[in-house]
C-alpha positions as CSV (number, residue, x, y, z in Angstrom):
1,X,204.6,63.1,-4.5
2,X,206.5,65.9,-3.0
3,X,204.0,68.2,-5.0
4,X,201.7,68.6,-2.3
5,X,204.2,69.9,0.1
6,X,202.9,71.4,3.5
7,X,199.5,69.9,2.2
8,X,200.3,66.6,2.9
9,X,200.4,67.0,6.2
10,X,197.1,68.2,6.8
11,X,195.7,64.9,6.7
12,X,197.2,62.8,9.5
13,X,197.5,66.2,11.9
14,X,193.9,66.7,11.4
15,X,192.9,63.4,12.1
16,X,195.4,63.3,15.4
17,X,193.8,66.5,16.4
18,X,190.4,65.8,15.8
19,X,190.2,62.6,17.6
20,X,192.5,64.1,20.9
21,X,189.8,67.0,21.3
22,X,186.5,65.7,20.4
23,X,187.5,61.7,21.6
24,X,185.8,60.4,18.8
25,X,188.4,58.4,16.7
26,X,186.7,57.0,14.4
27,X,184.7,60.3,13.3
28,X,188.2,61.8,13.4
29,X,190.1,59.4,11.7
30,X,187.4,59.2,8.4
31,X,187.5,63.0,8.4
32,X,191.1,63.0,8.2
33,X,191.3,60.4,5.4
34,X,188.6,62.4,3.4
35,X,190.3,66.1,3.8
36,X,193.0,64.0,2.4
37,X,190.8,62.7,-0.7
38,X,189.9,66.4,-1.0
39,X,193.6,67.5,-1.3
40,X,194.7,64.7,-4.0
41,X,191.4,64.9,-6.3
42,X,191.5,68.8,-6.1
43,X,187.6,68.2,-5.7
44,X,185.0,66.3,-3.4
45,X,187.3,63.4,-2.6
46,X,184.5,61.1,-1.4
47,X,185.4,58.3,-3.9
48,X,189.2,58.3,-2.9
49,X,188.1,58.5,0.1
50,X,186.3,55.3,0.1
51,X,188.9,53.7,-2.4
52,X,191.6,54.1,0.3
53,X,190.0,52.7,3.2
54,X,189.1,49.6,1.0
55,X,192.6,49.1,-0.3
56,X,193.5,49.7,3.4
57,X,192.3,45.8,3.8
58,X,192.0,44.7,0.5
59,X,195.6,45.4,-1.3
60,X,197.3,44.7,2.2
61,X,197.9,40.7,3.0
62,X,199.8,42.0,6.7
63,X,197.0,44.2,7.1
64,X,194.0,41.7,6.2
65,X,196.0,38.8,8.7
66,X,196.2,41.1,11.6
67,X,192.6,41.6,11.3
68,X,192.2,37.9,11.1
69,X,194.4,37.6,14.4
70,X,192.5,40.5,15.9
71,X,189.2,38.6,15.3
72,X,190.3,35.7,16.7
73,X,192.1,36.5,20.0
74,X,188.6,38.4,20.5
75,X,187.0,34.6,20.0
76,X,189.4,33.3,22.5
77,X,188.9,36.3,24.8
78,X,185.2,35.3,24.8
79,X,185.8,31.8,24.7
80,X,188.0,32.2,28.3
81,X,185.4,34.6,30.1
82,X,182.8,31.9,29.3
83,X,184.9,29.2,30.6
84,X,185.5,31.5,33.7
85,X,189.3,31.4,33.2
86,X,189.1,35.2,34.1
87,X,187.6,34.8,37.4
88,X,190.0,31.9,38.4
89,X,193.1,33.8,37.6
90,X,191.5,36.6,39.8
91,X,190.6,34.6,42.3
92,X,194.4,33.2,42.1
93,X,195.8,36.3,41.7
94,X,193.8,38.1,45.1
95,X,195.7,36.7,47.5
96,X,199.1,37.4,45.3
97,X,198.6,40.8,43.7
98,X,197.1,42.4,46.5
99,X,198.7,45.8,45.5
100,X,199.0,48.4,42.9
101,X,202.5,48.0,43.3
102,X,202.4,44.1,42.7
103,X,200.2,44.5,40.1
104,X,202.0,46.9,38.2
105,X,205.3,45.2,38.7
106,X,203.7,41.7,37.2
107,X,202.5,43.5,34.2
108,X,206.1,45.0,33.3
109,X,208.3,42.2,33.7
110,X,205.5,40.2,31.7
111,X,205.9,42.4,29.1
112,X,210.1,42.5,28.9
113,X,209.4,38.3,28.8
114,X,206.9,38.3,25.7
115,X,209.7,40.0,23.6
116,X,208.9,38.4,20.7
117,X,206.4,40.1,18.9
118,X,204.5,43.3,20.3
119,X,201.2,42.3,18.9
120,X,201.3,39.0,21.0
121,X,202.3,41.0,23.6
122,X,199.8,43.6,24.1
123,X,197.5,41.0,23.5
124,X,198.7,38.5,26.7
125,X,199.9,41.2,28.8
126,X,196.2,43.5,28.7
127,X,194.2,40.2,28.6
128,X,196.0,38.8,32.0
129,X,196.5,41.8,33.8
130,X,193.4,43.6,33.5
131,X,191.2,41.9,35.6
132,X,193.2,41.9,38.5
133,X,194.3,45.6,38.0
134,X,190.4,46.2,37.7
135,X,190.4,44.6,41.2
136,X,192.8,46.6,42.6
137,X,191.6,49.9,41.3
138,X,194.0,50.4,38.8
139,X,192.7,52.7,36.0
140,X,192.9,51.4,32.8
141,X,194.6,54.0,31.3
142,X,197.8,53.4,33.4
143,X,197.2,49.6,32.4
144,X,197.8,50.4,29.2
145,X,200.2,52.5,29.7
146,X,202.4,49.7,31.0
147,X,201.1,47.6,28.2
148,X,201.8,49.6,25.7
149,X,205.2,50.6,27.0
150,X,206.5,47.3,27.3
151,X,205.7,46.0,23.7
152,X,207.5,47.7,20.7
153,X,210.3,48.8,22.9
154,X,210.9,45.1,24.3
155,X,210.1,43.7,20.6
156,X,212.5,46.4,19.0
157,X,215.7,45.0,21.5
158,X,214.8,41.1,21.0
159,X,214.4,38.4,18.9
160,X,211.4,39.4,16.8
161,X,209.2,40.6,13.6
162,X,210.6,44.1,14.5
163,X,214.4,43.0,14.4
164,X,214.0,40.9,11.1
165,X,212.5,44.1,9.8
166,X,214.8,46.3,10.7
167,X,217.8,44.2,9.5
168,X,216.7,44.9,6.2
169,X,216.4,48.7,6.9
170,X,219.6,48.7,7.7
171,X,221.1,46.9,4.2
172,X,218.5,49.3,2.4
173,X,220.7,52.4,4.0
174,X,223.5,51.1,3.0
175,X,222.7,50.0,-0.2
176,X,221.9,53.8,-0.6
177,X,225.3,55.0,-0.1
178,X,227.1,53.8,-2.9
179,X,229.5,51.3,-1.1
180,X,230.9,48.0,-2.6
181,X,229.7,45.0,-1.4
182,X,232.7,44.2,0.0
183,X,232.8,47.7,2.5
184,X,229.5,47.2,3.8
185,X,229.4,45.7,7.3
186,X,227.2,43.0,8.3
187,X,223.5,44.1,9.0
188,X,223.3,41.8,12.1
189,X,226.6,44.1,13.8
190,X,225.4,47.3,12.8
191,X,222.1,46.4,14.5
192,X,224.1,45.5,17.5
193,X,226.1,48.4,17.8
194,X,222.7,50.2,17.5
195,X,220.9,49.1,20.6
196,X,222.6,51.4,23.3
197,X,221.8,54.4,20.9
198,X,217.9,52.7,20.8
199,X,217.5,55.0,24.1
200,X,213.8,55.7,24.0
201,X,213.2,52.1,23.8
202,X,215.3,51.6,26.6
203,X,214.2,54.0,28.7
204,X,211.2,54.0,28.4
205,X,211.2,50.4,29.4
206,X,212.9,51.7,32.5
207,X,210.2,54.6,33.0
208,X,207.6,52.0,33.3
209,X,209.7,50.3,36.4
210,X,209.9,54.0,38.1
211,X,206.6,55.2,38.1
212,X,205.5,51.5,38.9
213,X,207.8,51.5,41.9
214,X,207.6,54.8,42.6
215,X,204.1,54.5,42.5
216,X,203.9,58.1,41.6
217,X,202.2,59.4,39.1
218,X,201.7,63.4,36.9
219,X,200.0,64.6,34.3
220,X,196.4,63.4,32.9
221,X,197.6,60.2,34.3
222,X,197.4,61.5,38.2
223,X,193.7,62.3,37.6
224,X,193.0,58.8,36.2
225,X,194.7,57.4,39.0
226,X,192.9,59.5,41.7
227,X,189.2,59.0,40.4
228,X,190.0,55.0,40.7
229,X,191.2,55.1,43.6
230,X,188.5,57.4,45.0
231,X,185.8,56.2,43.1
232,X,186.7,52.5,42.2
233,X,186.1,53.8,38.3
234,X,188.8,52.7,36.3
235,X,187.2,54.2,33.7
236,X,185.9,57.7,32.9
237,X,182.1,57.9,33.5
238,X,181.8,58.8,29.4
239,X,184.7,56.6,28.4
240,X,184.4,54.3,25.4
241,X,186.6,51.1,26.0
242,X,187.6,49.2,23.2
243,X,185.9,46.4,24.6
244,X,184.0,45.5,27.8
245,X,183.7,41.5,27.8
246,X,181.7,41.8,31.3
247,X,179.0,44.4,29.5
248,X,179.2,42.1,26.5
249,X,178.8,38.5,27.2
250,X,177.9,39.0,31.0
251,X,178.7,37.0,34.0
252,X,179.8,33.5,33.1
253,X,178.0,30.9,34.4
254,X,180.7,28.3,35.9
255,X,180.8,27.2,39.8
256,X,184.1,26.0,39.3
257,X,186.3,28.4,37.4
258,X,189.7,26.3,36.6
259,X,192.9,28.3,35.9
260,X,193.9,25.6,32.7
261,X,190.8,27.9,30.9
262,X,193.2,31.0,31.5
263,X,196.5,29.6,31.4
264,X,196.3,26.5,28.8
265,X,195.1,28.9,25.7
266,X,197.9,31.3,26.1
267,X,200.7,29.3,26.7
268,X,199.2,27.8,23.2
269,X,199.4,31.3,21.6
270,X,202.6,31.8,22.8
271,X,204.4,28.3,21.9
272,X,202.1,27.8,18.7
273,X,203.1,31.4,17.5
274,X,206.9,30.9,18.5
275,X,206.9,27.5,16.7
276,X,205.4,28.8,13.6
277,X,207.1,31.5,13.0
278,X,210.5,29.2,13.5
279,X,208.8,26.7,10.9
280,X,207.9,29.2,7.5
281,X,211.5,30.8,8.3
282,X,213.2,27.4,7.8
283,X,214.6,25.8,4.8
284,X,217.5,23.1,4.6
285,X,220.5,24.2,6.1
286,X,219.1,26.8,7.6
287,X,220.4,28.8,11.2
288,X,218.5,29.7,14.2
289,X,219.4,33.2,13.2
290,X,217.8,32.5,9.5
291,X,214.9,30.9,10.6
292,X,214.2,34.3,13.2
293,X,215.0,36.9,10.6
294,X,213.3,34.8,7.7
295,X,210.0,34.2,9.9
296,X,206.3,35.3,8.5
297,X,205.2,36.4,11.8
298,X,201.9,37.3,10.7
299,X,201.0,34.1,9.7
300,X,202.3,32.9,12.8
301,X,200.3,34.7,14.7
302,X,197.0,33.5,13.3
303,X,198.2,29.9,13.8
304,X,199.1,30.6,17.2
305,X,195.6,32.8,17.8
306,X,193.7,29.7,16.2
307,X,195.2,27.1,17.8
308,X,194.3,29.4,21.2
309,X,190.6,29.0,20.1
310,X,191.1,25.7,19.4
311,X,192.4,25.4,22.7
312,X,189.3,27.3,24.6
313,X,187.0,24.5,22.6
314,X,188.7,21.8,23.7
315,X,188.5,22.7,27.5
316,X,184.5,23.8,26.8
317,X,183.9,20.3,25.5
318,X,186.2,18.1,28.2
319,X,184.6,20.3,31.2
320,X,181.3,20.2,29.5
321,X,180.6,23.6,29.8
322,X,179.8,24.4,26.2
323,X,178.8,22.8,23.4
324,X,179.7,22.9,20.3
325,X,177.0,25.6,19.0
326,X,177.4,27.3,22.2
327,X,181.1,28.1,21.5
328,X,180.5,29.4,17.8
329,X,178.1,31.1,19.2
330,X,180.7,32.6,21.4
331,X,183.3,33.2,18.8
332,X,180.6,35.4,17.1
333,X,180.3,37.0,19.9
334,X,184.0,37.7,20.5
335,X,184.2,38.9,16.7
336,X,181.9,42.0,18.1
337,X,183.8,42.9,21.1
338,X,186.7,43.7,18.6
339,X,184.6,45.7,15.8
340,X,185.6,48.8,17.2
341,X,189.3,48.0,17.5
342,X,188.9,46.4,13.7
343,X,187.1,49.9,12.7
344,X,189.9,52.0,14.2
345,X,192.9,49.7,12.4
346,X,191.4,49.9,8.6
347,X,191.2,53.9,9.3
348,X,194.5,54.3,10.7
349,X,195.8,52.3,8.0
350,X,193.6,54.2,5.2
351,X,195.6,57.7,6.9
352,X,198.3,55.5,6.2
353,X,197.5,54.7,1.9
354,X,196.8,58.8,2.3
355,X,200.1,59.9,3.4
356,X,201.8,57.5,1.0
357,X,200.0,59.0,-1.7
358,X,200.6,62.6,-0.9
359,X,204.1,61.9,0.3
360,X,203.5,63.2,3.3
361,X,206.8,61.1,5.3
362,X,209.4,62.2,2.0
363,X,208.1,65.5,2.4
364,X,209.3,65.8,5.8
365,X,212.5,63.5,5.3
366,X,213.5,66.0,2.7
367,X,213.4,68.9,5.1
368,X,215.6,67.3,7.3
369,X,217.7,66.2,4.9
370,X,218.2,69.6,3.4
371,X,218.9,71.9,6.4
372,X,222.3,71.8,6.4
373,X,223.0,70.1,9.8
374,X,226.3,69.3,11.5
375,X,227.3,66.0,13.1
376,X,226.8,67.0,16.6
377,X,222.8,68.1,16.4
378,X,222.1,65.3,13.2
379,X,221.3,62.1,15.7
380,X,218.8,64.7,17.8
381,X,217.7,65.7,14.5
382,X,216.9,61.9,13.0
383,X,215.3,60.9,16.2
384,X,212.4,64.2,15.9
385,X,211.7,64.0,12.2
386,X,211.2,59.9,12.5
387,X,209.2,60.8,15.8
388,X,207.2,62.9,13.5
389,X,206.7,61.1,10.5
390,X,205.3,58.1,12.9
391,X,202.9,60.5,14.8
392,X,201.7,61.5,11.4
393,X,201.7,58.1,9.7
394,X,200.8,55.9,12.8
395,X,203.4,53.5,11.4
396,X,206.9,52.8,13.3
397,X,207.3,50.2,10.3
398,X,206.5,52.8,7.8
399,X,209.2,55.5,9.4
400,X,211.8,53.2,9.7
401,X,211.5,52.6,6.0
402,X,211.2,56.2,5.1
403,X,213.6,57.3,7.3
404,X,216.7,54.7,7.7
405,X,217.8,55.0,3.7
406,X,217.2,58.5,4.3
407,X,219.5,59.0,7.8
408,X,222.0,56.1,6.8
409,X,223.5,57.7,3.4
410,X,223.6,61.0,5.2
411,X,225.5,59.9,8.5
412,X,228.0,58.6,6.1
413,X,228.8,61.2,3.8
414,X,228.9,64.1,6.8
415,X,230.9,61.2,9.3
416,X,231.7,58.8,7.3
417,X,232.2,56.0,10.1
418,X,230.1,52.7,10.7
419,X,229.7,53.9,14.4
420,X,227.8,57.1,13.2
421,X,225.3,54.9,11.4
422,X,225.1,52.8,13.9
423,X,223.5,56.0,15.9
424,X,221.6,56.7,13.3
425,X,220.0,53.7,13.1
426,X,219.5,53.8,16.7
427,X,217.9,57.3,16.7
428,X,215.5,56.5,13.9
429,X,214.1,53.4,16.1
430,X,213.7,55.1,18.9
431,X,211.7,58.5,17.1
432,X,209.8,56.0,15.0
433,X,209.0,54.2,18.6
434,X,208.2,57.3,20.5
435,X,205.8,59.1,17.4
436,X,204.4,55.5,17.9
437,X,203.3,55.6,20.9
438,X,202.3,59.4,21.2
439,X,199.7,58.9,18.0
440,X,195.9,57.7,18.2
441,X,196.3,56.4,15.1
442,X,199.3,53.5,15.6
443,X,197.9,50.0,15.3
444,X,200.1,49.1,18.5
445,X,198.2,52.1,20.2
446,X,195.2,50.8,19.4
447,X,195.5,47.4,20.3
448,X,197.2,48.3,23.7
449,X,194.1,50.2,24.4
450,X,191.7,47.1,22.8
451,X,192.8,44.5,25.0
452,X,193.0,46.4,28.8
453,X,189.6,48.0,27.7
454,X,190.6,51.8,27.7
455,X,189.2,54.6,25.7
456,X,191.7,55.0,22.9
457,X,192.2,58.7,23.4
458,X,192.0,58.9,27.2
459,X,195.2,56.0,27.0
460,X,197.1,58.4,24.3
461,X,196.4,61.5,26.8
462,X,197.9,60.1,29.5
463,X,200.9,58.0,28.5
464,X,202.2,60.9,26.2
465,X,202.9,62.6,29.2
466,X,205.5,59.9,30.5
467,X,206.7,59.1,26.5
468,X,207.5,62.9,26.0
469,X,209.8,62.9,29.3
470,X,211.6,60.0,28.3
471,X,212.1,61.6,24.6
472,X,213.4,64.3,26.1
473,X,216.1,62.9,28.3
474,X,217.0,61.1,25.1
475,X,217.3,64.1,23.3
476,X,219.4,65.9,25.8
477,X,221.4,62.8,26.2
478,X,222.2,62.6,22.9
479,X,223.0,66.2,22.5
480,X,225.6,65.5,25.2
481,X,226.9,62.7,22.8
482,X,227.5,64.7,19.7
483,X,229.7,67.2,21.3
484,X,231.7,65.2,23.6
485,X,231.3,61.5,21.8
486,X,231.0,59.8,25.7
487,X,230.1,56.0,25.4
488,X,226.0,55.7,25.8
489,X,227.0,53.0,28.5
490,X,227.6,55.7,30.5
491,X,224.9,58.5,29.0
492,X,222.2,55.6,29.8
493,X,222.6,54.9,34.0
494,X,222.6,59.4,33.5
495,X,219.3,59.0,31.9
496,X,217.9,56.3,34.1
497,X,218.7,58.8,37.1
498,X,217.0,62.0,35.4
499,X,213.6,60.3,34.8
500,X,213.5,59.3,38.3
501,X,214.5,62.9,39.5
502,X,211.7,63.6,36.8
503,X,209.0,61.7,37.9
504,X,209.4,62.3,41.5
505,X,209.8,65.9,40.6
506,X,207.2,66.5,38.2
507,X,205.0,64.5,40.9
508,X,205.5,66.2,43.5
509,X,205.2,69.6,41.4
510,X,201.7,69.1,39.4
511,X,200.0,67.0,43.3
512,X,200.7,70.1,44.7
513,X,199.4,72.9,42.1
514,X,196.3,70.3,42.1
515,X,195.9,69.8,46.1
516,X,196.7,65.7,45.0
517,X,198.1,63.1,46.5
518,X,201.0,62.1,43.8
519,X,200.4,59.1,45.2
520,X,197.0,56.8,44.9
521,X,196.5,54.1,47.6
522,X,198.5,50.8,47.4
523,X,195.7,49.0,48.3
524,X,192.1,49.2,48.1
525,X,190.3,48.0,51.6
526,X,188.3,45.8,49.9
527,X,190.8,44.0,48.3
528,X,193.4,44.0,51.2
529,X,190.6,42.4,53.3
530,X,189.3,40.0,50.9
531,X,189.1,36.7,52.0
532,X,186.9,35.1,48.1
């Protein structure tokens, strides 16, 4: 693999650049995937091209049932507009969230309480809050921003799919170091020592609560903001949303919208797909702990996504609102919304089969590996090369298991102490997080952007702005760490403190070279006067 060196990065950085200059993802993403057929055939590349992005579905079970739960949460997204479960929850939700504050505040802690999986998450969260935040002006970009920022880091500190995976990361490290079986520590209590070192996660958790608060806002993301505010366009004029169920399906035709058509269908997702996921983890005998970390959450998740459309079915039939053609008829419909999301997945996953073939995340392990570094600058070290194997690869999954045998051994044959790979892990997490959320090609990014109905690019634009300050706290804060060894417990309240001297700062700093507010209106007239 490691035969195509520097090469095998050209792939995934072309793609990333491509689709952040021109906006065009999918153009991007195929071009990337072919320059990447070019490299391994040594000719045209067209066929390998074409062989990747089939296998990206085809020789991928996880992949083929996300695009199955994909599918279907678009049926049940249809399914709900047409029932007018939208509106009502507007409606509701008028005379509650009547601010950008309120609004913004709703959508965070919602996101910390779905904790247990980040594509159930992004999936509740942007479908909930995007109405009302369309009501209030909000762009959509910062909408997914909060989405998108309160799913892998919530999943990666809970009880989840991400922790089951990266339990066994953490036995695959230390399987790599050579230690008896009776030396190596328990998986669960290395994970648990890990979580104060998982900094970006946490902070950037608590970014989302300061610039919501704060209500303050820099970057490409203090444009967004302005032009919604000023304009009531929460979208730009030549933006491509993921989806746009309004421009799609049109205005549903219901006198009566009933909140049960919002609320009933998710709380089905959400208890269907906790339930299942409890039930294929458990055999005789088994713990609560055995059944979470033994779970198939992807087949949990299309249970609970079926049983949600399902649920939209029954309430068209008992309200009769639709019948029973009208509602396939509907599903179909909600399949289309999602083709572009769907598109974008089996692309980002065909970069994915490219840079496995090429090597492209064992090339840049190895680089780390081999430069020689001392204990003090390693964590800062692991956190940037797993940040940039996931901006390359799109896959936090696919860092963490490039990267964790990888960092793991090495931690302990330069420290040789359980607390050292307990940072380790910690730092890999939370690069693999952060590369996750600064790529256009992650399947979390994507899907953040699919179901608050951004433009792809325009959402990775502006939230790398906020995820970049938040790495780099981290990375100072853990620099601070490996010379003086102070307890993250007290590194962390430093960190929360410097990204809100950040944001009001950087605020403050990029209104003024613009002639900006750095803040946009709490609340719109229209909506602060609304009496429907």
């Amino acid at each position: 693999m490691a035969e195509y060196g520097a090469l095998s990065l050209v792939p995934p950085l072309l793609a990333i650049v491509l689709a952040i200059v021109t906006r065009k993802a999918v153009l991007s993403l195929f071009l990337g995937i072919w320059s990447g057929g070019v490299i391994f055939t040594g000719g045209f590349g067209l066929g390998q091209t074409f062989d990747w992005i089939a296998a990206a579905i085809g020789e991928s079970v996880f992949h083929a049932q996300i695009v199955i739960f994909t599918l279907l949460l678009g049926s049940a997204v249809a399914m709900i507009w047409r029932l007018g479960g939208s509106h009502a929850v507007r409606d509701w939700a008028i005379e509650r969230i009547d601010t950008k504050r309120k609004a913004g505040v709703a959508a965070w802690l919602l996101g910390i309480v779905l904790f247990f999986d980040d594509y159930a998450n992004t999936a509740v969260v942007g479908s909930t809050m995007k109405d009302i935040s369309d009501r209030l002006e909000v762009s959509r970009e910062k909408l997914s921003y909060l989405v998108d920022s309160t799913a892998a880091p919530v999943a990666t500190l809970g009880i989840s799919s991400w922790v089951a995976f990266q339990l066994s990361m953490i036995e695959s490290g230390y399987e790599a170091t050579g230690l008896a079986a009776g030396e190596i520590p328990d998986s669960f209590e290395v994970y648990l020592q890990s979580i104060p070192y998982n900094m970006y996660a946490i902070l950037a958790i608590v970014m989302v609560g300061v610039v919501v608060l704060s209500q303050r806002d820099y970057g490409e993301m203090l444009t967004a903001e302005h032009r919604a505010a000023e304009t009531g366009k929460v979208t730009r004029d030549d933006a491509r949303p993921m989806q746009d169920v309004e421009s799609e399906l049109g205005e549903p035709n219901v006198d009566d919208p009933k909140l049960l058509s919002f609320f009933l269908p998710i709380l089905v997702l959400i208890g269907v797909t906790v339930g299942s996921a409890l039930w294929t983890g458990y055999e005789p005998g088994a713990s609560l702990y055995d059944m979470v970390t033994g779970a198939d959450y992807a087949v949990a998740l299309i249970f609970g996504s079926f049983a949600m459309v399902a649920t939209t079915y029954a309430l068209g039939y008992a309200y009769g609102l639709l019948s029973l053609g009208e509602s396939v008829d509907t599903t179909i419909d909600g399949f289309g919304i999602m083709l572009t999301a769907v598109t974008i997945l089996v692309l980002a996953w065909g970069i994915g089969n490219v840079v496995e073939a090429l090597g492209t995340g064992d090339v840049v392990a190895a680089w780390a590996e081999s430069a020689g570094l001392s204990a003090e600058l390693l964590p800062v070290v692991v956190l940037f090369t797993a940040a940039f194997i996931a901006f390359s690869t799109g896959s936090s999954w696919g860092t963490m298991a490039i990267v964790t045998p990888i960092a793991v051994p090495v931690a302990w044959n330069i420290v040789g102490t359980h607390t050292m790979v307990a940072v380790m892990v910690g730092m890999v997490f939370s690069g693999a997080i952060f590369g996750d959320h600064s790529s256009p090609i992650s399947d979390t990014t994507v899907l953040s952007s699919t179901f608050t109905g951004a433009d792809l690019i325009d959402h990775v634009r502006t939230q790398f702005y906020y995820a970049f300050t938040v790495v780099v706290v981290v990375a100072g804060l853990m620099l601070v760490w490996g010379f003086t060894r102070i307890t993250p417990f007290v590194l962390l309240p430093i960190g929360v403190l410097a990204l809100i001297g950040l944001v009001y700062g950087l605020s403050e700093f990029d209104a003024r070279r613009r002639g900006l507010d750095p803040k946009s209106a709490g609340t719109p007239p229209d909506v602060a006067t609304a009496d429907d």
